[in-house]
N, C-alpha and C positions, 0 to 999 in steps of 0.2 A: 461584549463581543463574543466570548467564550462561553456563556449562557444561549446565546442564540445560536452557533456553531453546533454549540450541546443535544437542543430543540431541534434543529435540521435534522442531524444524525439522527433523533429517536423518529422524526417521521420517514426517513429512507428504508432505516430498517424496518419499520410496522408497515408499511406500504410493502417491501419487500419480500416479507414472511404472507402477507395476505395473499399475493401474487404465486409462492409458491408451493402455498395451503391447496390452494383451488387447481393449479395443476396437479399435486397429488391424488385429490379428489375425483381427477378425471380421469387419468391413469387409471386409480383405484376402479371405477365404474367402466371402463373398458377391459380392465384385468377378467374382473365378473362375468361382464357376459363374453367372456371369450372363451373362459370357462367352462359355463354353462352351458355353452352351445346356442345363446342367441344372439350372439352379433351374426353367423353366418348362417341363420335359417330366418326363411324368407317368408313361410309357411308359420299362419298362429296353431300353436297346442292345440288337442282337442281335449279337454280340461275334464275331467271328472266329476260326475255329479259329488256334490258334499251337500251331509244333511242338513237338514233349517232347523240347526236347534241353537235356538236366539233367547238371550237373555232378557230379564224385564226393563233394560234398557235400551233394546233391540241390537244390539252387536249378537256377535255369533261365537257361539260358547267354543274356547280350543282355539279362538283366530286371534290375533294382535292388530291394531289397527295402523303398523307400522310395516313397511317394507324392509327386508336386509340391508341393504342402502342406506337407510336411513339410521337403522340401530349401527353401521357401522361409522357412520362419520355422526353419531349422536346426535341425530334430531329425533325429535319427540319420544326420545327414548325414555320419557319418565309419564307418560299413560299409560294407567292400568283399566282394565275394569273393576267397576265399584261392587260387581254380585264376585267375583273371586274370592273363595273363602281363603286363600293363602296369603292375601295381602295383609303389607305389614300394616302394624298398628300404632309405630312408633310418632309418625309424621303427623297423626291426625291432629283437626284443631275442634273436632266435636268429642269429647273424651265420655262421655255418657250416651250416645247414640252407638244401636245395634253391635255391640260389644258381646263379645262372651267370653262368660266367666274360667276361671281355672280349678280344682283340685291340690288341694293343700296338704301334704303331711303334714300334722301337728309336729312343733316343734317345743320342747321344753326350756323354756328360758327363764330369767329370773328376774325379769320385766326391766333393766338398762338395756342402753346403747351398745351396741359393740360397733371399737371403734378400730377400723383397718389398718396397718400400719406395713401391709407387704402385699405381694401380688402372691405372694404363697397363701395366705389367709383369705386370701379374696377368695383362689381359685377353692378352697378348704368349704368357704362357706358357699357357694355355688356349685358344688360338687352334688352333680343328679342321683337322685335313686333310679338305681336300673340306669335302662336303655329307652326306655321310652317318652317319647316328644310328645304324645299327646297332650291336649286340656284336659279331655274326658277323662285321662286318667290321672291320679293322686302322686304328686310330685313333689321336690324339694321348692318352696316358694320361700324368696327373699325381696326386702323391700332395703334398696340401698339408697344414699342420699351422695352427691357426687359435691363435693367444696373445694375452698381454699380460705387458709385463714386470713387472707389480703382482700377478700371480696364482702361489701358492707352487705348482699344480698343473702350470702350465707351466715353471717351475722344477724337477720333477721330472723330465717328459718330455725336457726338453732334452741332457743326454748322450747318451742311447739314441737319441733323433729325429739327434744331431751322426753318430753313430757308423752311422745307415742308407744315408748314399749310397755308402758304402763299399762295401756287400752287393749295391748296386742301382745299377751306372753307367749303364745304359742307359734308368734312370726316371729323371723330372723328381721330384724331392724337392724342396719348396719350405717357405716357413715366412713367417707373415704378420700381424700384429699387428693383432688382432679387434676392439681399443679406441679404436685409432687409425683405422681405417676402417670405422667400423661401420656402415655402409651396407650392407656385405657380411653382417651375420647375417641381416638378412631375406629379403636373396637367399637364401642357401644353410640357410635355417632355422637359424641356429648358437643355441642358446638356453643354453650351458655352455661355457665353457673349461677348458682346453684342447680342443679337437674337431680330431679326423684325419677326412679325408675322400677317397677317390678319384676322380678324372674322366675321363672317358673322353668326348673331343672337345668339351668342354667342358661339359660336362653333371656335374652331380653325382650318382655312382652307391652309393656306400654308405659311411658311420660308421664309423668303429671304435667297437664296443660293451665291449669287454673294460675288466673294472676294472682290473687291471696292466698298467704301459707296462715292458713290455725290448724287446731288439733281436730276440729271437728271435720274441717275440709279432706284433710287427712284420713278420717275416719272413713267417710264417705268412698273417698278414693280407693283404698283398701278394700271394703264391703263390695265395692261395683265388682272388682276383678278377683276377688279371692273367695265370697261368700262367707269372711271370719267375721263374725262378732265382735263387737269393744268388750271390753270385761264389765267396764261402769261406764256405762252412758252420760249417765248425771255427772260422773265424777272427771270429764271432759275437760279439762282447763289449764294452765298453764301454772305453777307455783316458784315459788323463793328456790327453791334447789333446783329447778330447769334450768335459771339462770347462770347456775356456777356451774354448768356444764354436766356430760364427759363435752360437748359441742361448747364453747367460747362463741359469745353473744358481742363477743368486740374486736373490732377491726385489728387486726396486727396489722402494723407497716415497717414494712420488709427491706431490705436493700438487694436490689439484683446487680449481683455484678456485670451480669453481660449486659443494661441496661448502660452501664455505665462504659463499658470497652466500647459499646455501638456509638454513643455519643462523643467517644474520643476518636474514631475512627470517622467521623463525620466531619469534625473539628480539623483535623490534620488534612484530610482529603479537601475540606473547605480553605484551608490556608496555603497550600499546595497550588491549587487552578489558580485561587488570586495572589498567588506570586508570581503567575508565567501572564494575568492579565496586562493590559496597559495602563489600565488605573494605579495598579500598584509600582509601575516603572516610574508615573507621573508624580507620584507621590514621595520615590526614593529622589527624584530627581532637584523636583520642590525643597527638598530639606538639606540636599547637599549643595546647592545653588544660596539657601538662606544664611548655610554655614559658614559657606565661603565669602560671604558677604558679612558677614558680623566679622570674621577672621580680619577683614580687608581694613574694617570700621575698626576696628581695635589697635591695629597695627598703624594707621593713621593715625590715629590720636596719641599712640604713643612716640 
């Protein structure tokens, strides 16, 4: 009964907030053109010519194909056009179509991993040469890898990511535990682990999208958006010291404790309703009724 009681309430209230979503919304769009000056003008604009210069897609270069309205109460507010060269590049699922490349300052490294252990160090190794955001020009580029030592995926990437500073001494190869600082997925949108990602002057410029992690895939990756070279091509492959790390190729399992407060908190809250149920009255009542009857049977006999 209290279950279903439970069920009502959640549909009164979601019915209720829908109901006073859609008045806000109206309001909101009477606010506007009250504003604006056209709820009380009776007479259309007489509109401005605007140039025809139209993309190879036929939209109109500088226009959105979204109304104010709409980006304010968020519809369609996630179409771009595709000839935009400002659009990100993070989101795509084609990672090798119409891409362009970045400018790299060489970086001296001594071909390990470095592996992050503060948001000080992070910012240290992502810290821009200059001021300038361009590609075309020559920039600080780092290739980070985002984990946690509880996830069997980063557990997989780990040899092949141990075995890439080898190919790549003149990149910033780093590796950063995504559980332990997770401040940084909202930054960098991380919403999966394991997640590769490239930076150029500090900026995050594109995902590794591909389903298989090797060292060559890797390589490939790199080459598309950096133009750096492997050092040995041939010498491509993963060995016996990848495996021992700085990156752990095996699952740690962990204890969270707030995993464990939520499930007692769940437990007490669950025991709580079904002590104010009827089943549970039915149930005290059953066994003081059976008590009092053994009591009765005992006392008789003796």
């Amino acid at each position: 009964m209290i279950f279903f009681k439970i069920l009502v309430l959640i549909v009164v209230v979601t019915f209720g907030m829908s109901i006073v979503t859609a008045i806000e919304l109206k309001g909101l769009q009477f606010l506007i053109k009250l504003i604006s000056g056209d709820f009380m003008e009776s007479k259309k604009k007489i509109e401005a010519p605007t140039p025809n210069i139209k993309s190879p897609n036929g939209n109109i270069r500088g226009y959105t194909t979204y109304s104010f309205m709409d980006r304010i109460v968020n519809q369609n507010s996630k179409i771009c056009l595709r000839d935009d060269d400002l659009l990100t590049e993070l989101n795509d699922t084609k990672p090798y179509v119409g891409r362009k490349s970045v400018k790299c300052i060489p970086f001296k490294g001594n071909g390990t991993l470095l592996m992050i252990d503060s948001i000080k160090e992070l910012a240290l190794l992502l810290q821009p040469n200059g001021n300038s955001t361009k590609r075309t020009e020559p920039g600080n580029c780092a290739l980070i890898l985002f984990y946690t030592k509880s996830c069997p995926g980063s557990a997989m990437v780990a040899p092949h990511f141990n075995a890439l500073p080898r190919q790549f001494p003149n990149l910033k190869i780093a590796a950063i535990d995504a559980l332990k600082h997770y401040s940084l997925n909202s930054d960098f949108g991380i919403i999966g682990l394991p997640t590769i990602m490239i930076f150029h002057q500090g900026r995050p410029l594109v995902k590794y999208n591909e389903t298989s992690y090797s060292v060559k895939n890797f390589i490939k990756f790199i080459h598309r958006y950096t133009n750096l070279e492997a050092y040995k091509l041939n010498a491509a492959y993963v060995t016996s010291d990848d495996f021992n790390g700085p990156l752990s190729n095996k699952v740690a399992y962990e204890r969270d404790i707030w995993l464990w407060v939520a499930w007692l908190f769940i437990i007490a809250c669950a025991c709580y309703y079904f002590s104010r149920s009827r089943l549970y009255n039915q149930i005290v009542e059953m066994i003081k009724r059976t008590w009092r009857e053994s009591e009765a049977q005992h006392e008789h006999q003796n």
